[in-house]
Each structure stands twice: as C-alpha cells, then as structure tokens.
N, C-alpha and C positions, 0 to 999 in steps of 0.2 A: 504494500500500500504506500502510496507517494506520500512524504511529509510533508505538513506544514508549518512552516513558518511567520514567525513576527517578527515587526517593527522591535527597537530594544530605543528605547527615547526615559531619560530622566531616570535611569535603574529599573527600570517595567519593560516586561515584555507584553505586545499588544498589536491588536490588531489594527490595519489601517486606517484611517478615520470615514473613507468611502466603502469599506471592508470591498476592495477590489485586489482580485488576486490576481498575480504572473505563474506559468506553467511554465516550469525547469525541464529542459527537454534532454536527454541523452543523448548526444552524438554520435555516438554508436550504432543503438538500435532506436533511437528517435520514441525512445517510452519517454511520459513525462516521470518523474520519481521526485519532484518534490512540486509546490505550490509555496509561493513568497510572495508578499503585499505588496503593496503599491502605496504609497506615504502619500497623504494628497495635501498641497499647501499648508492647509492648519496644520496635517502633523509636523511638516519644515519647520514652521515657527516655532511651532512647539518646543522642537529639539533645539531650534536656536536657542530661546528662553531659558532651557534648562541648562546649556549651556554655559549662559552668560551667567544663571544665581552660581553653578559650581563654582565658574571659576571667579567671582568676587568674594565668595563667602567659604568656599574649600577650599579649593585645589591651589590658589594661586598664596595661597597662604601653608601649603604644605611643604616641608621642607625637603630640600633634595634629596639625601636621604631615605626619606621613604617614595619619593616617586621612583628611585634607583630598585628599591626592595619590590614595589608591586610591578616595576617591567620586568624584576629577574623572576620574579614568580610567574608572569606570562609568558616568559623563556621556557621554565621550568614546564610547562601544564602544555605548552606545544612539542615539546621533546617530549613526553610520556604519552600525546595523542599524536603523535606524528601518522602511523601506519592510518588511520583512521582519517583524519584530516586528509593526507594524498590520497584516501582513496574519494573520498565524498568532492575534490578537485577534479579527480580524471570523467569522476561521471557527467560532473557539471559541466567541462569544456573538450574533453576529450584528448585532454594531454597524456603523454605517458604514468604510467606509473613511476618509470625508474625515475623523472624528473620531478614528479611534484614529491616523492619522498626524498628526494636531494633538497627540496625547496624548500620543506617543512624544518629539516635543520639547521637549513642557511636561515629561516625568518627567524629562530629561537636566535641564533647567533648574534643579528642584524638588534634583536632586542638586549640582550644581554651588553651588542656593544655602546649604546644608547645610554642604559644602566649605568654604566660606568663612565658617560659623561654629565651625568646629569648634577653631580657636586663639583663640578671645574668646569663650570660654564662662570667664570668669575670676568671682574669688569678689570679696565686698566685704570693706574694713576699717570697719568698724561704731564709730561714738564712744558710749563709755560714761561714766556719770556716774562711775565710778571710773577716777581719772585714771589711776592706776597698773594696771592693767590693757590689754590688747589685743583686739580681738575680731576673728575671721576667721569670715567666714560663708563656707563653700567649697563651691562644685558638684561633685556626683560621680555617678557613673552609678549604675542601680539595678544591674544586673549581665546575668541571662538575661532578655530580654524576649520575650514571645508576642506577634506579629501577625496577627490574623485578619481575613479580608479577603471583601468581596464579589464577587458573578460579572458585574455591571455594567460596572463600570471596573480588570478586574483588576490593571494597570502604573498607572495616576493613583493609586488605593485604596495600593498597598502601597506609594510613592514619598510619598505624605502622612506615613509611618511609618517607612520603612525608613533613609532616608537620616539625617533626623533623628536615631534612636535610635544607627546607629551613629558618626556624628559627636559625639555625646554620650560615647562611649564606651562601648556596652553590647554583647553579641550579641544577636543577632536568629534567631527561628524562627519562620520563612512557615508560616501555613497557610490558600491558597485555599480558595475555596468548591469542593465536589465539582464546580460546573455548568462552570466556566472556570478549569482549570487550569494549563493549558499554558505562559501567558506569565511567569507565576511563576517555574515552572521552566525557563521559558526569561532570567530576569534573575539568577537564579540561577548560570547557565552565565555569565552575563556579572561578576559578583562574582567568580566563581573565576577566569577570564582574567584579571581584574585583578588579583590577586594576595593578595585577601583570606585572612588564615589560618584555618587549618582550624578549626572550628569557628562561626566570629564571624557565618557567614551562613548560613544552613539552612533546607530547605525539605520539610515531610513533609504531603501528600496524603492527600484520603480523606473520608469523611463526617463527620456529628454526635458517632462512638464517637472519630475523631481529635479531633477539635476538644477533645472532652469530656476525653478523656486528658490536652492539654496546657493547656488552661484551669483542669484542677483539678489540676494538681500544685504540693506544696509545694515544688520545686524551681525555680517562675519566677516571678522578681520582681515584674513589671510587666506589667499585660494590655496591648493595645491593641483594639478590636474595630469592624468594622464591617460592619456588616447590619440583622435585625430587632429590633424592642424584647421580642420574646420569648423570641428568643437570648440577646438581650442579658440579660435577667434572671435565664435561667439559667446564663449566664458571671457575674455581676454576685452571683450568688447562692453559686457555686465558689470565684469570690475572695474572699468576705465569710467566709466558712468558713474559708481560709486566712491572711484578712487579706493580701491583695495589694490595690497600689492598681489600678484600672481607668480607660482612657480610653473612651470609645465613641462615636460617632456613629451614628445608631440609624432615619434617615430621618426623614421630614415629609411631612405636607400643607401645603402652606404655599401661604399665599394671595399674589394676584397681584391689585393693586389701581387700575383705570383711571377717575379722576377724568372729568369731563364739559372739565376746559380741557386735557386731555392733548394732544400732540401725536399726534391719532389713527392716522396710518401707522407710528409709529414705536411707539405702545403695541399695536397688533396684530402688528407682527412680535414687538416681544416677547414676546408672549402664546404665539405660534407656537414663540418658541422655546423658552419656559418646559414648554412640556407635548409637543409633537412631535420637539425633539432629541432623539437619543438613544431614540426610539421610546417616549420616556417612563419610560424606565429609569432612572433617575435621583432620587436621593433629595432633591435640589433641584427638582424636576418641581413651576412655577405650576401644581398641578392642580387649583385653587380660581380662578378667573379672579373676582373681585368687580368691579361694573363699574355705575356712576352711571346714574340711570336717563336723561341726556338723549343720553346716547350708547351705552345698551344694545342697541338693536331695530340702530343699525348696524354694531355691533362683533360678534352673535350671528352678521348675515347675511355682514360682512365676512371672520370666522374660518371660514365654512361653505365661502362659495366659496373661499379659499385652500387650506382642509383638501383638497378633492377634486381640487384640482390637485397634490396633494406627491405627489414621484416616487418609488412605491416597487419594489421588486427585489432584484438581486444585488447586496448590499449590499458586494462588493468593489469596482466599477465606480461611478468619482468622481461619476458624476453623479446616482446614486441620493441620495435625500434619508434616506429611513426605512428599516429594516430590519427584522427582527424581532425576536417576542419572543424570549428568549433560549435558552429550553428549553423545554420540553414542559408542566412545570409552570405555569412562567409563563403560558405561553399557556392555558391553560383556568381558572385565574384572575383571567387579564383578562375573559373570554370572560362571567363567571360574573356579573363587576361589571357589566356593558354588561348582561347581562338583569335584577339588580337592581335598575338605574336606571330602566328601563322601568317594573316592575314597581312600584316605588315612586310612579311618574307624574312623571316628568322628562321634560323635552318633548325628543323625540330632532332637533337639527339635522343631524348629519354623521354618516356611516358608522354602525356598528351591529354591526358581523360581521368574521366572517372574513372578509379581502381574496381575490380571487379577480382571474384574468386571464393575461395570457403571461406567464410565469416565476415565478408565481406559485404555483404549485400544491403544490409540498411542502413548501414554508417556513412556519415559524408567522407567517404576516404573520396582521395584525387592523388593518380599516382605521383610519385616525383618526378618532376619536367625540368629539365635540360634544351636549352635553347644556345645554341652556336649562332657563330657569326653574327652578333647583334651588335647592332649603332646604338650610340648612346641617345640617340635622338626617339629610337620608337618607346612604344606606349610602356612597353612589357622591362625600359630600362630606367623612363622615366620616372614613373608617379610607384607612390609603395603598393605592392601588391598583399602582403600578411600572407603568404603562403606557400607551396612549395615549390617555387618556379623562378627559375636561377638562371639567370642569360649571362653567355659568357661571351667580353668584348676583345678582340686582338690590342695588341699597343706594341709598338716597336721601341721606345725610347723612352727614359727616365719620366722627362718632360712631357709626352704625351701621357703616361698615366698621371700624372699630376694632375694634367689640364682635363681628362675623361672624368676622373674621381671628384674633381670639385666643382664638375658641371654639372648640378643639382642645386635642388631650392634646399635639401635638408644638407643636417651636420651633424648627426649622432656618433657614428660608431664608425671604424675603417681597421684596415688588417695589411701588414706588411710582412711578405716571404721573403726573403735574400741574406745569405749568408755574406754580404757585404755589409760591416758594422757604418762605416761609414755612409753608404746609401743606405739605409735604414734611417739612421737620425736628418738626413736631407728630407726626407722621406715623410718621417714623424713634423718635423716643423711645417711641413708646404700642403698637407692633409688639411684640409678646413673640418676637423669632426671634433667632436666633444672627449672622445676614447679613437685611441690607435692599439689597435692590438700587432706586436714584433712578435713573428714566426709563432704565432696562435692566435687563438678565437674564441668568442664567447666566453672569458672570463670573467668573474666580478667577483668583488671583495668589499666586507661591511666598513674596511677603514679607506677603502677606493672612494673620489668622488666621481659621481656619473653625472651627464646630463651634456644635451647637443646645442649647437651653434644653427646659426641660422632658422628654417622652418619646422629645425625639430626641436626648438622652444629655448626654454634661458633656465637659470638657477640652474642649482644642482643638489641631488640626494645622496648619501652615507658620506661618510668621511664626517671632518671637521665642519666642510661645506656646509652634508647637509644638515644640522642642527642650526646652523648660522641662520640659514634660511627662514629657520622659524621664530628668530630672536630678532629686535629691534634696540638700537643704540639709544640709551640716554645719556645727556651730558650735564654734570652739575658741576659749577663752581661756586668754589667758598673764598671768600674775599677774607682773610685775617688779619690785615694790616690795620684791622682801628682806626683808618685817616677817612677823611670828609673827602669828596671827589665832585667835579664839575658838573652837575647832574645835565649840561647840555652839550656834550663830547662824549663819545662810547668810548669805553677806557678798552684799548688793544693792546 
C-alpha cells in the first residue's frame, strides 16, 4: 500500500491546508508507492511565521554548541538509517542503489562537517587608522532561509544547504522538487528525533505555485536554489523584487577534455563516469567529451563498446550500473534530444532509444547514447540535456579546446586528461567552470567549495564558502577616546 505523507510546519506533522495530494511514481515500474501534499499558500506563510517566532525566541538564541550536538545527532540517525533512506531514494527517482547508499554517508559527513563549524564561525577585530577606536566585524545569520532543491540528488542537494545554514544559525524551509519528495520529508523526520525546535527545520511540498509562494515572500531572508536556469530566473527575478540575496547552482554543460598523452584507460573511465553515472542526471554530467584528434577514432570506439556492456535494470539490486530516467518528463526529453542529434547529423555510435529487454519494460530506461563527430554549435552540445547522451567533439590544438569548452552560456564543472603537468594548470586557469576536475571526474568533498560561473548560477556550497553564504557581516565600532568630535565632519 502506497504511503502517505505530511506537511512537517512548526514541529507538526499535517496535512495540506487544501488537503490536495501528489502521486510519487516509481521509475521503474511507474507504481505510484507513496502520496505527499501539496502546501497551499497559507501553509507557506504558515511555515514562514513559525519560522521567524523560532528563530527570535529559540534558535537564534541557542548556543553553538548545541546547534553543533543536534547536527551531529542528525549525522548520527542518517548513518544508522542509511540502507533504508537509499533505498526509499532509488524508488522515488530511480537512481542507483550503489549511489544513493554512497550518498547517505556523504550527507551524515556533509553534516557532521557543519557540526564542527558551527562554534568558529567567530567575527574579526579589524585595525583602524584611528587609534582610538575599535572595530568588530561580527557574523550573524540572515534569519528565515528558503531551500529549494532538485529531484536528482534529493539528500546530497539539500545536505549542501541544510546543515550549513543551520549551523550558521538560521531556520530553514525544504522545498523538494514535486518529482522526488519523499526523502526530504523523510530527513525531516530525522531533525525532529533529534530534537531540533519547532520551527528551525521545515518542510512544505508541492509544485511551481509552492515554490513561487515561498521564493517570493517578503518574509525570507535568504534564497538558496537548485535546479534550472529558468527557475532560477524566475526565483532570481522574486528576490530582486524583494531584495533578498540568492544562492543558486543552476546546472552545466561542461566539457570533459582528453589530451592525445592522456592516460587512455583511465580518461575513458572517466569519460564513463562523467556522462553515464547517475544515468546522466547530474548537473556535473562530462556531457561535452572534447577529445584530440590522435586518440579520437579510439576513445569514440572505446566508449561504444563499454557503453553497450553497462548493466542496466532494477536499479535497487547492487549490481545494476544505470537506472532510469527519473520521471516521465525526463524521459521524453531525453528521448526528444537523441532524435535532434540525429536530425542535426551527429554520427550516432551507441544506443539511440529507449532501452528495451528483461526487466526492462516499464521503467523509463533510455539506452546510453554516444554521438561522434559533433559541433559545438548543434542542439545535443548546446543546451543541458540531464541524461545519458554524450557527444563527442574532435579538437586539434591546446587553444581550440579552450575556445570549444568555454563556448557555452554555463560554468559548473570541467575535466582535464594529460599527463603534461604543465598543460594541465594552463588548462585549469583558461577553463571558465566553477570545478576542474585533473585526470578525474565526478569528485566532491564536504570541505571542497562547489558552485559555477556564468549561467550555472553564483555563490557556492561546502567548504568554508559554503557557511559564508548563509552569514551576513556586521560592523561595530566603539569610539574610546573620551574626546568631543565635530558633529558636522565624518570622522575617517
């Protein structure tokens, strides 16, 4: 029997206020297996308000200390539900197993490292040319913050945000994508065991009218957002209205660059795992492979026969490789890019279609597609696609992969092969991306900061970064010189 789920607003869990439900659909075999609300305006406010009593009257009055004790305790409670938690992920988006139980230990990580910033978030004492003066720059939280989040990596995506912001001192309002809800309000459940007060952690469900209600209200301080660049503009567009500041990561094409003295086994698994983890899903997804022309013809034939050997299926069972696309949508957008490319005259090497075989039948699989000889200019190299479809461009010369890789509107993520140390750091500096990954891919680390340049958005999450992002500078000075002063001259 499909569950159902509630709203979690003010320490209650509850139903919608329109009691209108979302159908969680399985990517696999397209059962629905759970039911989750839909938060209609009033509940938004709602959770703002409760919000803003926590953090005037708790939270922002609680000492680091114990906000450090209740994230390592939601460390602790995602490490003991980890098996459980990946698996109620893989159902909701149809990612692998082996990934979202990798992901479940990285978010415990990602919080634990959080934990441990959260009492040396301390202010400076700043030297002024006036001796007699003091100056204190002091970190403070912004207050209510809105995190919106993607249906990809639902527990990695809001553990980039969530921990941070409250170890900064702020509360916090989840709002999942409509596609993959579940685990949200399943970490939710795990905040409240922990002992978080009512209000500081919240999670309200639902589409674009949710999202839109608490990205444009003047009652939240600080966006966070991650998705599309066309969301993002019309959240980008709600806070400039209100004057809130915004963080966003916003996706990428980003190129993946394999030099001719590369270490060729070890640049084609990456290549592999730049565009085929994650079925492509992935806003880090090498789905620009550029590749020197003395080792192109073997790296197109090399990535073809690998592509038709990855094991795809039931993508809960460890030893599946790929899974599906996520939703419904997804999938006939992928569907739609694989006959543009054609269509355009991309030379088709691998796959092409929907996946087809035993177990394969109701799930949105689509096999992994390989596309040769592609310009940077058609559709399939242009715009992000989220999925498993990987065009691969020739380049002769240092300079021309430069100029192919930074001829895009995004800047997230980029990959450099060549056992030339020297051409690697020319390499790394003339990249326009947020992340360069040398001779690997798909890396990340909770004390790494991430986040892209250009169209795939500003700020940045983990590291030092990203806590920074949720704190605002005050500055006070104290005058201790005892002297009377010109009250109609600013004293500098």
């Amino acid at each position: 029997m499909a569950e159902t789920y509630q709203l979690f607003i003010d320490g209650k869990w509850r139903d919608g206020g329109d009691g209108e439900t979302m159908a969680a659909v399985n990517p696999y075999n397209q059962e629905v297996w759970a039911h989750v609300p839909v938060a209609s305006a009033g509940d938004v406010e709602e959770a703002i308000a409760a919000a803003r009593r926590a953090f005037d009257t708790t939270w922002s009055k609680t000492s680091p200390g114990e906000r450090a004790r209740l994230l390592n305790k939601v460390a602790d409670l995602l490490d003991a539900d980890a098996d459980r938690m990946a698996l109620l992920e893989t159902t909701d988006n149809g990612k692998v197993i082996r990934e979202t139980q990798n992901q479940m230990g990285y978010a415990a990580r990602i919080f634990r490292y959080y934990a441990a910033w959260a009492d040396k978030m301390h202010g400076d004492v700043v030297p002024l040319d006036q001796k007699d003066t003091l100056d204190l720059a002091i970190r403070e939280p912004y207050g209510v913050v809105a995190c919106v989040t993607a249906w990809n990596s639902p527990v990695a995506i809001l553990t980039n945000t969530l921990p941070a912001a409250l170890a900064a001192g702020n509360c916090v309002i989840l709002k999942p994508s409509e596609h993959a809800s579940v685990t949200t309000l399943e970490v939710a459940k795990l905040c409240d065991k922990a002992g978080f007060p009512a209000g500081v952690v919240q999670v309200v469900t639902g589409a674009g009218d949710t999202g839109a209600a608490l990205t444009g209200s003047k009652g939240i301080d600080k966006i966070s957002f991650t998705g599309s660049p066309a969301v993002g503009r019309m959240i980008s567009a709600a806070a400039g209205a209100n004057l809130k500041p915004v963080t966003m990561e916003l996706g990428g094409k980003s190129p993946n660059i394999v030099f001719d003295d590369a270490d060729f086994d070890r640049a084609l698994i990456g290549a592999l795992a730049g565009i085929f983890g994650a079925t492509g899903q992935t806003c880090i997804a090498g789905s620009r492979l550029l590749v020197q022309r003395g080792v192109y013809d073997r790296m197109v034939e090399g990535l073809a026969a690998r592509a038709a050997q990855i094991r795809m299926g039931d993508p809960r069972l460890p030893e599946t490789e790929m899974g599906t696309a996520a939703n419904e949508p997804q999938f006939n957008k992928i569907l739609s890019f694989i006959e543009a490319a054609k269509g355009d005259g991309a030379r088709l090497a691998a796959g092409g279609k929907r996946a087809d075989g035993p177990g394969l039948e109701k799930g949105f699989f689509i096999e992994p597609t390989i596309f040769a000889d592609v310009r940077n200019d058609m559709k399939v190299a242009a715009e992000e696609i989220f999925g498993p479809v990987l065009s691969i461009i020739p380049f002769d010369e240092e300079e021309e992969a430069v100029q192919i890789a930074n001829d895009t509107p995004y800047g997230l993520a980029s990959g450099v092969w060549s056992q030339d140390i020297n051409r690697c750091m020319r390499m790394m500096r003339a990249i326009k991306s947020g992340v360069v990954w040398v001779n690997t891919y798909r890396v990340a680390a909770p004390q790494a900061p991430f986040g892209g340049m250009k169209d795939s958005g500003f700020g940045r999450v983990r590291g030092e970064a990203g806590i920074l992002e949720f704190m605002q500078t005050k500055t006070v000075f104290i005058d201790f010189s005892g002297d009377k002063r010109d009250p109609f001259s600013m004293k500098f």
